[in-house]
C-alpha positions as CSV (number, residue, x, y, z in Angstrom):
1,X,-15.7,-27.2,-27.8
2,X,-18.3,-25.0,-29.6
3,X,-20.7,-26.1,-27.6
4,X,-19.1,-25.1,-24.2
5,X,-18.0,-21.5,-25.9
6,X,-21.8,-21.4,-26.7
7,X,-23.3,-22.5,-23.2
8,X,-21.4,-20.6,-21.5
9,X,-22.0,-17.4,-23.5
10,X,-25.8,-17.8,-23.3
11,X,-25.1,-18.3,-19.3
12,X,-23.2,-15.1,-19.3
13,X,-25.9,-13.3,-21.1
14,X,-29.1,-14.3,-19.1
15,X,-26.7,-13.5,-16.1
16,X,-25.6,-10.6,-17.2
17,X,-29.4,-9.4,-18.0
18,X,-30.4,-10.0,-14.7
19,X,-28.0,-8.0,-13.1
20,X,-28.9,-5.1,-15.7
21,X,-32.5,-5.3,-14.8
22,X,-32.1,-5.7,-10.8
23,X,-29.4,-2.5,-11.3
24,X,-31.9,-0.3,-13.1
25,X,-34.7,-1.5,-10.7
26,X,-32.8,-0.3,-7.3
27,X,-32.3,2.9,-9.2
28,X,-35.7,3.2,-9.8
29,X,-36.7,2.7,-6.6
30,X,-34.3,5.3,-5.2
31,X,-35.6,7.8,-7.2
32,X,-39.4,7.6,-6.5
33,X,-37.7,7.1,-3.1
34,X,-36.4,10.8,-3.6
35,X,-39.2,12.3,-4.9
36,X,-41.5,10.9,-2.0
37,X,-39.1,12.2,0.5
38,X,-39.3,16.3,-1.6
39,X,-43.1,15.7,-2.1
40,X,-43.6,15.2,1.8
41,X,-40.9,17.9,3.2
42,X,-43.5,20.4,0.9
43,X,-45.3,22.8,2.7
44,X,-48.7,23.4,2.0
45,X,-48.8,26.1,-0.4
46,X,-46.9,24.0,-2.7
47,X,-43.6,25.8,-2.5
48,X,-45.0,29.5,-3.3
49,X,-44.0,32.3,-1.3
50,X,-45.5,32.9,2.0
51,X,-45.7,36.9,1.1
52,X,-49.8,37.8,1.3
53,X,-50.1,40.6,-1.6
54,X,-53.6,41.3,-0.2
55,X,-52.0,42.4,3.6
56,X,-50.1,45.4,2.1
């Protein structure tokens, strides 16, 4: 009966390890997903104003 109890637990483990990896994988993925999306919606001056100080 031990045995079983014990199998089972280590199954439920590995299993539940796996899903704890593949969960914190999609999230990184989403987030460097993010941050391509903001890094290619930049303009070209890198988000500093478009104001010339040299034109006034």
């Amino acid at each position: 009966m031990c045995e079983i109890a014990y199998n089972v637990l280590t199954l439920f483990t590995i299993a539940a390890v796996i899903c704890l990896h593949y969960y914190v994988l999609t999230q990184l993925v989403s987030l460097i997903n993010q941050i391509i999306v903001k890094a290619s919606t930049k303009d070209d001056n890198w988000g500093w104003d478009t104001n010339n100080m040299n034109n006034g």
